[in-house]
C-alpha positions as CSV (number, residue, x, y, z in Angstrom):
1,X,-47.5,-22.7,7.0
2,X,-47.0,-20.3,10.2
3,X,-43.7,-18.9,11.0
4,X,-43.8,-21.2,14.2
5,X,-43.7,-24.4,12.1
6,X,-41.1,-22.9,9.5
7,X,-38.3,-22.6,12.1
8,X,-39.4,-25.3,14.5
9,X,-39.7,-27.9,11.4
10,X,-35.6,-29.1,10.5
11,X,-37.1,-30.5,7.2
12,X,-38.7,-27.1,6.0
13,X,-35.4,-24.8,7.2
14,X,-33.0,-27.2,5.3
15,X,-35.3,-27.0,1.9
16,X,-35.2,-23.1,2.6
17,X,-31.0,-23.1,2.8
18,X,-31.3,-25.5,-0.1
19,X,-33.2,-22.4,-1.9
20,X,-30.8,-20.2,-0.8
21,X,-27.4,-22.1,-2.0
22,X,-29.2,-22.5,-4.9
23,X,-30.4,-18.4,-5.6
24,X,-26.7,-17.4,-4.4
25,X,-25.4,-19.7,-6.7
26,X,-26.9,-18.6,-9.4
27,X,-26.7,-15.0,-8.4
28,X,-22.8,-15.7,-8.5
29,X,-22.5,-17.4,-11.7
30,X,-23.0,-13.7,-13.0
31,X,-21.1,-11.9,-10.8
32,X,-18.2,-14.2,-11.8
33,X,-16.4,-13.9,-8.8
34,X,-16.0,-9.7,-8.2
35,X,-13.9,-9.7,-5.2
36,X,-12.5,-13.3,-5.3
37,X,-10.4,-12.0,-8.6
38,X,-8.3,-9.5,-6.6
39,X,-6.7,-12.9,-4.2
40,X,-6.4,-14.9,-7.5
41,X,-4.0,-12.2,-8.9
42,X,-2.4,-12.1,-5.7
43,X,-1.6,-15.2,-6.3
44,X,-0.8,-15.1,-10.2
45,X,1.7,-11.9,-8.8
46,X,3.2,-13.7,-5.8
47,X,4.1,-17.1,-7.9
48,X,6.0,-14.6,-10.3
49,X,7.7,-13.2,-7.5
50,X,5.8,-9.8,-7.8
51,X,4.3,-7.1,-4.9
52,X,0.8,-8.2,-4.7
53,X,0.1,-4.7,-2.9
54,X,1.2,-2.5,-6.5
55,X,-2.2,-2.0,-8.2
56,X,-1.1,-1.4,-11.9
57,X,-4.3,0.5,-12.7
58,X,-4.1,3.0,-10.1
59,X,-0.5,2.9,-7.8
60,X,-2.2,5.1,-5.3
61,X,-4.5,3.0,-4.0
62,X,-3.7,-0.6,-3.6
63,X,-6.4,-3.3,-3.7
64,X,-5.1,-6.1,-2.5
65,X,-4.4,-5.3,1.7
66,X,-4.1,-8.9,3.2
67,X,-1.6,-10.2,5.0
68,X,1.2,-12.4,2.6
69,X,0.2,-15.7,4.1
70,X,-3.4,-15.0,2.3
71,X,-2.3,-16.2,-0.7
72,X,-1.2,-19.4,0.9
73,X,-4.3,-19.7,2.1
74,X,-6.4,-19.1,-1.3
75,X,-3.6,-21.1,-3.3
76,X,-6.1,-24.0,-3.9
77,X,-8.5,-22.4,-5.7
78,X,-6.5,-21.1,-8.2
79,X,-7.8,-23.9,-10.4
80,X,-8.0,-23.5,-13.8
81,X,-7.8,-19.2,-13.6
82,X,-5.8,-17.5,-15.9
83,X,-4.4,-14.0,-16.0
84,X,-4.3,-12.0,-18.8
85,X,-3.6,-8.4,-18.0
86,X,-4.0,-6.3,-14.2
87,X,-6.8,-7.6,-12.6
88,X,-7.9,-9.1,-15.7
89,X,-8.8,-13.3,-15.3
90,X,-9.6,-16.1,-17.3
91,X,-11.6,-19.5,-16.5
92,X,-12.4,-18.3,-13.3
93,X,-15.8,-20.4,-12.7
94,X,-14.3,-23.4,-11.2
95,X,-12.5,-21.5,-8.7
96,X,-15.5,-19.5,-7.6
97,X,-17.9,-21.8,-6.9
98,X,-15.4,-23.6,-5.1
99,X,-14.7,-20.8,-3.3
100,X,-18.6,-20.3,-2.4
101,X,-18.7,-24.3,-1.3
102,X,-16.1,-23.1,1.1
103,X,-18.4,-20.5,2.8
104,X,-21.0,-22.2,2.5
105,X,-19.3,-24.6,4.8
106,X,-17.9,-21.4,6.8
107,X,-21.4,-20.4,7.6
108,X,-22.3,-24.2,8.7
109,X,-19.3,-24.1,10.9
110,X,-19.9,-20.8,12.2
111,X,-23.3,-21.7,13.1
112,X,-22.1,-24.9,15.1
113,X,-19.8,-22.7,16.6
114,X,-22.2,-20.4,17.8
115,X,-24.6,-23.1,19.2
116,X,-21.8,-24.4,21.4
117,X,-20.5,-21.3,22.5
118,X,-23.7,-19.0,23.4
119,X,-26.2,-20.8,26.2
120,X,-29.7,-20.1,26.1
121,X,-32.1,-21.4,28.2
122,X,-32.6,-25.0,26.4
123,X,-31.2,-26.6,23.3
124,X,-34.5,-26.7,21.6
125,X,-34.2,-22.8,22.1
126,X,-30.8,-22.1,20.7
127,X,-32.0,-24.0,17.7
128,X,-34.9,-22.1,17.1
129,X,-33.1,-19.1,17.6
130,X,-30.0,-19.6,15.2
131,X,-32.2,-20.3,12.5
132,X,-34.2,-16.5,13.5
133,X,-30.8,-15.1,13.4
134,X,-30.2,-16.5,9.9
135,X,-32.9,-14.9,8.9
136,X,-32.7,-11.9,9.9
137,X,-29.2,-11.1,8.1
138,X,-30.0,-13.1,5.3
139,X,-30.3,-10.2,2.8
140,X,-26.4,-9.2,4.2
141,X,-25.5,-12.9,4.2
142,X,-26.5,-13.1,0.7
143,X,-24.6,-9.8,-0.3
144,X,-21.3,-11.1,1.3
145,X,-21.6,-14.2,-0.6
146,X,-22.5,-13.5,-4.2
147,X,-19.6,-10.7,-3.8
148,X,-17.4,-13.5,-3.4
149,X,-15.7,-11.8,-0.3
150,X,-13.8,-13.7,2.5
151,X,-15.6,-12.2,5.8
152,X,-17.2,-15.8,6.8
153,X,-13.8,-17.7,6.1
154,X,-12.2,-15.5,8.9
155,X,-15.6,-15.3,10.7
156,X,-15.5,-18.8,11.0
157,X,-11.6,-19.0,12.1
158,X,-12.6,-16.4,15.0
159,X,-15.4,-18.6,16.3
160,X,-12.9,-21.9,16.1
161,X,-9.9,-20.0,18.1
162,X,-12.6,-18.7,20.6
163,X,-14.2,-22.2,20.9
164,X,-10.7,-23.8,21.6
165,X,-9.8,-21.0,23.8
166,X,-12.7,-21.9,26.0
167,X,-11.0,-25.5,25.7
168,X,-7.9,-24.4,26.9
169,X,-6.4,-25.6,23.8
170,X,-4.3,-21.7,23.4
171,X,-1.5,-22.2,20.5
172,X,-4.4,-23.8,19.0
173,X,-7.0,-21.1,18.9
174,X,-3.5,-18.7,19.0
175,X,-3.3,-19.7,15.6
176,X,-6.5,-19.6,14.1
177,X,-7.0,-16.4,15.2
178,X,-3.9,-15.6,13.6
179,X,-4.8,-16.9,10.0
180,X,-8.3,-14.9,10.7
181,X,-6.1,-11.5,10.9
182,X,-4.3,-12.6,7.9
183,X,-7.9,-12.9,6.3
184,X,-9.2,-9.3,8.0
185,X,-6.7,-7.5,9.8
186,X,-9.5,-5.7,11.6
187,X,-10.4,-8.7,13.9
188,X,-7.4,-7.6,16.0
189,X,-9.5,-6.7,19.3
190,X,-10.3,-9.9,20.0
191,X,-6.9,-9.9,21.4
192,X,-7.9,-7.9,24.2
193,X,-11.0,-10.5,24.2
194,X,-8.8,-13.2,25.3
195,X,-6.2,-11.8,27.1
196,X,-9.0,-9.8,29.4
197,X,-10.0,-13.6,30.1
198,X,-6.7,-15.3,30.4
199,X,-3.1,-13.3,30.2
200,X,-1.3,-16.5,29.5
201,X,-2.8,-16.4,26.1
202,X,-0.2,-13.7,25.1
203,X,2.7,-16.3,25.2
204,X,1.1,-18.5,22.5
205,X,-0.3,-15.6,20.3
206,X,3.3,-14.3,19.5
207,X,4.2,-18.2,18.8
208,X,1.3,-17.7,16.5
209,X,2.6,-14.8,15.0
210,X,6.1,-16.5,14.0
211,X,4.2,-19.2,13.3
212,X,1.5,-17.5,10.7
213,X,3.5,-14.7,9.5
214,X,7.0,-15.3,9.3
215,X,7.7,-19.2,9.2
216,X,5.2,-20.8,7.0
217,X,5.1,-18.1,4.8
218,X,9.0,-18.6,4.6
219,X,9.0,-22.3,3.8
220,X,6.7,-21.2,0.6
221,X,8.3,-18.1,-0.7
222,X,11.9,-17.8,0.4
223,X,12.6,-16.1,3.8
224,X,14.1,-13.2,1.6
225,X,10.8,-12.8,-0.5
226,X,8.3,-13.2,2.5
227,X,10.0,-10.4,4.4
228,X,9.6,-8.3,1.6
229,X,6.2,-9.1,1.1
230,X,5.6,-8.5,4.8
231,X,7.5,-5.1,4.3
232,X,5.2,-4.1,1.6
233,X,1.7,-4.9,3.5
234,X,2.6,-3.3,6.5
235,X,3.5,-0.1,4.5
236,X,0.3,-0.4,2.8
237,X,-1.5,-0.8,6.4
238,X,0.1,2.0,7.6
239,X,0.1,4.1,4.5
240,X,-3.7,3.6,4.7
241,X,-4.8,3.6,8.8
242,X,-2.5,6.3,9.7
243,X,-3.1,9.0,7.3
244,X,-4.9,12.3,8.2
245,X,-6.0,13.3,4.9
246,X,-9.3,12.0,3.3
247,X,-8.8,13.3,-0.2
248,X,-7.5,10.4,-1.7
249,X,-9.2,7.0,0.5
250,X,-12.2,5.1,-0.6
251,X,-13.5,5.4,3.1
252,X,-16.0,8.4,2.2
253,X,-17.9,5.7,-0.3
254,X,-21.6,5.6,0.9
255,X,-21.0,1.5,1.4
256,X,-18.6,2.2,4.5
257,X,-20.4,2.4,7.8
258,X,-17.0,2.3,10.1
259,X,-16.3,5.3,12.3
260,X,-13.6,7.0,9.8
261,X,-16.0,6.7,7.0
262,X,-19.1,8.4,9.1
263,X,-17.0,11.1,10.7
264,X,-15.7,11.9,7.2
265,X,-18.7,11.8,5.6
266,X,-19.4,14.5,8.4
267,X,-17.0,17.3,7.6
268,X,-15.8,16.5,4.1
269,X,-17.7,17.1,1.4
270,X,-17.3,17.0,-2.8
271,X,-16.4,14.4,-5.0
272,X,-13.4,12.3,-5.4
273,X,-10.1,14.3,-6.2
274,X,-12.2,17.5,-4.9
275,X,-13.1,17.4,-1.6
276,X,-13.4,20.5,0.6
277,X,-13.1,19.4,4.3
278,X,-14.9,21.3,7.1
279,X,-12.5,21.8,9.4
280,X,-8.8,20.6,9.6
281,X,-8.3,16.9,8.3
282,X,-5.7,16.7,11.1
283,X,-8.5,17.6,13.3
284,X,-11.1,15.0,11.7
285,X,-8.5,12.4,12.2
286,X,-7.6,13.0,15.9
287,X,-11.8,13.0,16.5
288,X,-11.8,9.4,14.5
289,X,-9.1,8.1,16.2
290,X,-10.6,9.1,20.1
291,X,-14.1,7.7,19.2
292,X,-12.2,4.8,18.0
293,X,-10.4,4.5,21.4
294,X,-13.3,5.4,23.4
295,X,-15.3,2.4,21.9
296,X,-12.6,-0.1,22.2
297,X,-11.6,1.1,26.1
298,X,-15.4,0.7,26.8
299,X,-15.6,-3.0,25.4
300,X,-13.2,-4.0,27.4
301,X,-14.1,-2.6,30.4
302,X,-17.3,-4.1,29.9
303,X,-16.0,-7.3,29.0
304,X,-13.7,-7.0,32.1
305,X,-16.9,-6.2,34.5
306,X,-19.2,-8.5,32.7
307,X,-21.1,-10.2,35.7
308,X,-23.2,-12.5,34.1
309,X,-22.4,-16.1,32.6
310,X,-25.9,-15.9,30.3
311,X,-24.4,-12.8,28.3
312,X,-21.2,-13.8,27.4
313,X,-22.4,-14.1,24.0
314,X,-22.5,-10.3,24.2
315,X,-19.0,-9.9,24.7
316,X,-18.3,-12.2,21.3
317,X,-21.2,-10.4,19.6
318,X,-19.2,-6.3,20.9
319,X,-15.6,-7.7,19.8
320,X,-17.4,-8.6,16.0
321,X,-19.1,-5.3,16.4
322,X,-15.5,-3.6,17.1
323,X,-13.9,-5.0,13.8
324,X,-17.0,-3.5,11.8
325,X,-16.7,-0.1,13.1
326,X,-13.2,0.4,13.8
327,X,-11.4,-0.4,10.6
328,X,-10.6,2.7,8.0
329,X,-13.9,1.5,6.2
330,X,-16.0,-1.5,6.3
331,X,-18.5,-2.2,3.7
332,X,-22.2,-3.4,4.0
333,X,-21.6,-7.0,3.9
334,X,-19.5,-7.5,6.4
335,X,-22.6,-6.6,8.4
336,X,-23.0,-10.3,7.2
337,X,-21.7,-10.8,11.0
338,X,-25.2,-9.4,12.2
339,X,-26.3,-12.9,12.4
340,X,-24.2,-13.2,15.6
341,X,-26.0,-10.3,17.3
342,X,-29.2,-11.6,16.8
343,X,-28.0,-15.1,18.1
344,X,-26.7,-13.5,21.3
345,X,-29.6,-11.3,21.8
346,X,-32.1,-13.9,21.7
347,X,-30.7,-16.5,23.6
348,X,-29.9,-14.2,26.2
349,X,-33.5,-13.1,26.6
350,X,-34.4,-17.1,26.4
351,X,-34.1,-16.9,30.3
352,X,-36.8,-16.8,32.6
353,X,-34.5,-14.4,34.7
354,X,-34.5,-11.2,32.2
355,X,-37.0,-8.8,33.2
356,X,-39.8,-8.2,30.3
357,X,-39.0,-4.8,30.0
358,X,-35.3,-5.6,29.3
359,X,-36.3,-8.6,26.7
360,X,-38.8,-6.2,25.1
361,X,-36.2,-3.3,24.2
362,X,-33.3,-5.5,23.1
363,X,-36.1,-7.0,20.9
364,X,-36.3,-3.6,19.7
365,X,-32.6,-3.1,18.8
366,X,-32.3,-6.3,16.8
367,X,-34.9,-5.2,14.8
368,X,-33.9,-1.9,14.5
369,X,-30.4,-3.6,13.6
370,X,-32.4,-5.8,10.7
371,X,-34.1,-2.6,9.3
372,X,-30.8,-1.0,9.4
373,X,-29.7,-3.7,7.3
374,X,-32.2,-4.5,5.1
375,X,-32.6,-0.3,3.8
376,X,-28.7,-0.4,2.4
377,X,-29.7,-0.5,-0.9
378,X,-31.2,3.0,-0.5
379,X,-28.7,5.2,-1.1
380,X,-29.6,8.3,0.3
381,X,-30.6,6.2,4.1
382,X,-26.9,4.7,3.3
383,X,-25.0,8.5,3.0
384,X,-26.8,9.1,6.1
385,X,-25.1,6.2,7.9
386,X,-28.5,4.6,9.1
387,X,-26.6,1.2,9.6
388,X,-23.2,2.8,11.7
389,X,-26.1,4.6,14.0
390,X,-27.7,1.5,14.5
391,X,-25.3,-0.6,15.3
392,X,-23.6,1.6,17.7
393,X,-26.8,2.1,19.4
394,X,-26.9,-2.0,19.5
395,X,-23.4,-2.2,20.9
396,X,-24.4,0.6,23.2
397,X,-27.1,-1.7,24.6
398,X,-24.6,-4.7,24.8
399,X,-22.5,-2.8,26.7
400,X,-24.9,-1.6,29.2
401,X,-26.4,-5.2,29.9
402,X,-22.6,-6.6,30.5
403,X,-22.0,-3.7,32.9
404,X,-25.1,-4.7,35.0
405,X,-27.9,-3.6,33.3
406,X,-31.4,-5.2,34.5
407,X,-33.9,-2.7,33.1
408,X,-35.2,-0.6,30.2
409,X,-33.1,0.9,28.6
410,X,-35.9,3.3,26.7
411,X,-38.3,4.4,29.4
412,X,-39.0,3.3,33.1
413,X,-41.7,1.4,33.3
414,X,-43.9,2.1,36.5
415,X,-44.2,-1.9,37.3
416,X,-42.6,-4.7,36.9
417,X,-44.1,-8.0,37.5
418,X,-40.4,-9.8,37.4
C-alpha cells in the first residue's frame, strides 16, 4: 500500500486510529493513570475540605497547580478511586480509561475544529492534510495520552472558544477559554489573540472570569472555601512564576523545553539541592523574563500585521506555540499540540499562490519540528534542548510569513518561476 493510498483511503486511516486507541490503551492499562492520580486526590482533598495545593510528601514543591474549578471539572471520573495515603490511589482503572475516552474524543473534536477553522485550498486537501499532521506528532500524541495528562481536554476548549469567537458567539467562547486556563494556565495569550481581533471580547472574558472562577466554583464549595482555595493557587502561581532562584524548581529537568528551563539549563549547573549558577540567578531571571516578553510582543505584532487570510492558521498555530515556550517549564508532551503546526503549515502551502521556494523551506521546518520531536527520548539531544531550538526556529518562520513574508527564508534562490 503507498503512502498516497494510506491517507487518501478513510477506511485504511480509521483502522490505523483503531490501532492506535487500541496500543494506547493498552500502553495505559500499565501506566495506571500516572498523572491523572494527582486531579483524583485533588478531588479526594477538596471533598474533605483540604488544600489541594499542600503536597504531604514534599511541602516545597506542590503538585497539584490547577485552577480550583479543575476539580469540578474532573469530579466525574472519580468513579470507583480510592485514597489510601498522599498520592496513593485505589481502583483507579475505571476512571482512567474513562478519562482516555474523553481525549480520545478531545482529539476528534480538536481535529473538527481545526478543519473548520484553517482553509486550504480544497476540502479534499485539508483532509489529507489533518490526517499528515496526525502523523507526524503521533509519537508526542501518544506520550500525552498514555501519561494520562489533560493537554488535549484544554486543547480542545481553546479550539471551541476560538471557533465560536469566529461565530461571534463571545461569552460563549469567553468561557471556554476560561475553563481551558483552569485546565493550563499557560494558554493565557490567547487573550491578546482575541482581543488583537476584537476589543469587545474583554467585556465578556471578565464575565467569564466571575463566571468560571468565582461563581460556579462557589455554588459547589461554599463561597468561604472557594476563595480560599483560590488564595492558595494563586500563591502557588506566584510562588512558582515569579521566583528568581532555580535551586529548588523542577524547571531544569531535561523533559522541559520552555524558555525558563533552556536559559537555566544554560547557566546553572549541578544536581538538585546543589546547583552552582553561572552568573546571578537574579540576572538569569530578568534574561528569561525579556526573551519571554520579546516573543510574546512579537506575536502579537505579527498577529496584529498579519496580511493574509490563508495564514491565519499561523496565528492559532504561534499563540499554541506561546503557551509551550512561555510557561516556567513545559514537558515533552505537550508538544502533543505539534499536530496543529503541521496542520497550518500544510494547508497554507495547499495554495497555488505560495511561491515554491517558500513551500519548500516551511516543508523543511515541519520536518525539522517532527525530528525534533521524535529524538526526545534521547537524553543527551533532550539536555541540549533540540526541541525548544526547533520550535522557536518554527515560530520564527510563522512569524515572518504573517509579517509579509513571500520568499525563502534559507537562501535566495536566483529564479523563481512563480
Amino acid at each position: 500500500m503507498s503512502i498516497r493510498t494510506f491517507f487518501d483511503s478513510d477506511a485504511v486511516f480509521i483502522a490505523f486510529l483503531a490501532v492506535f486507541v487500541a496500543v494506547s490503551a493498552i500502553v495505559l492499562s500499565h501506566r495506571d493513570g500516572k498523572d491523572l492520580k494527582v486531579g483524583l486526590y485533588a478531588i479526594d482533598q477538596v471533598r474533605q475540605k483540604k488544600s489541594p495545593y499542600i503536597n504531604p510528601i514534599d511541602p516545597k514543591r506542590p503538585i497539584f497547580r490547577y485552577a480550583p474549578g479543575v476539580t469540578i471539572l474532573e469530579y466525574p471520573f472519580f468513579l470507583t478511586t480510592r485514597v489510601v495515603g498522599p498520592y496513593q490511589l485505589e481502583h483507579t482503572g475505571p476512571s482512567v480509561f474513562a478519562w482516555f475516552a474523553a481525549e480520545m474524543l478531545a482529539l476528534l473534536g480538536s481535529g473538527w475544529f481545526l478543519y473548520k477553522l484553517i482553509p486550504a485550498a480544497s476540502p479534499s486537501l485539508s483532509l489529507r492534510n489533518l490526517k499528515i499532521s496526525f502523523v507526524m506528532a503521533l509519537p508526542l500524541i501518544i506520550y500525552e495520552v498514555i501519561n494520562s495528562q489533560n493537554k488535549l481536554i484544554a486543547l480542545f476548549l481553546i479550539l471551541a472558544a476560538v471557533f465560536l469567537f469566529e461565530k461571534k458567539k463571545f461569552l460563549w467562547s469567553a468561557i471556554l477559554f476560561n475553563i481551558a486556563l483552569t485546565i493550563y494556565v499557560a494558554l493565557l495569550p490567547f487573550l491578546f489573540f482575541f482581543l488583537i481581533k476584537d476589543k469587545r471580547y474583554l467585556v465578556s472574558f471578565m464575565t467569564a472570569v466571575l463566571l468560571v472562577f468565582l461563581i460556579i466554583p462557589s455554588l459547589v464549595f461554599g463561597v468561604d472555601f472557594n476563595i480560599y482555595l483560590i488564595k492558595e493557587w494563586m500563591h502557588s502561581l506566584q510562588s512558582f512564576f515569579s521566583s528568581s532562584s532555580y535551586s529548588s524548581y523542577a524547571d531544569l529537568r531535561r523533559s522541559s523545553q520552555s524558555i525558563p528551563s533552556v536559559v537555566g539549563r544554560i547557566f546553572v549547573s549541578g544536581h538538585w539541592g546543589q546547583y552552582k549558577d553561572a552568573i546571578s540567578p537574579v540576572l538569569i531571571h530578568v534574561i528569561i523574563r525579556v526573551l519571554s516578553i520579546s516573543v510574546l510582543g512579537c506575536s502579537c505584532f505579527a498577529l496584529w500585521k498579519n496580511p493574509k487570510p490563508a495564514a491565519r492558521g499561523f496565528s492559532l498555530a504561534v499563540f499554541l506555540i506561546l503557551g509551550l515556550i512561555l510557561p516556567q517549564y513545559c514537558i515533552y508532551y505537550t508538544w502533543a499540540y505539534s499536530f496543529v503546526f503541521y496542520f497550518a503549515v500544510l494547508n497554507y502551502i495547499s495554495y497555488p499562490d505560495v511561491s515554491r521556494p517558500l513551500k519548500r523551506d516551511l516543508i523543511i521546518l515541519i520536518v525539522l519540528l517532527c525530528v525534533a520531536g521524535d529524538t526526545v527520548g534521547f537524553h543527551r539531544l533532550s539536555y541540549l534542548s533540540v526541541l525548544f531550538w526547533a520550535t522557536i526556529i518554527f515560530w520564527a518562520g510563522l512569524i515572518s510569513v504573517m509579517l509579509g513574508r513571500t520568499h525563502a527564508f534559507f537562501f535566495t534562490p536566483g529564479h523563481s518561476s512563480d
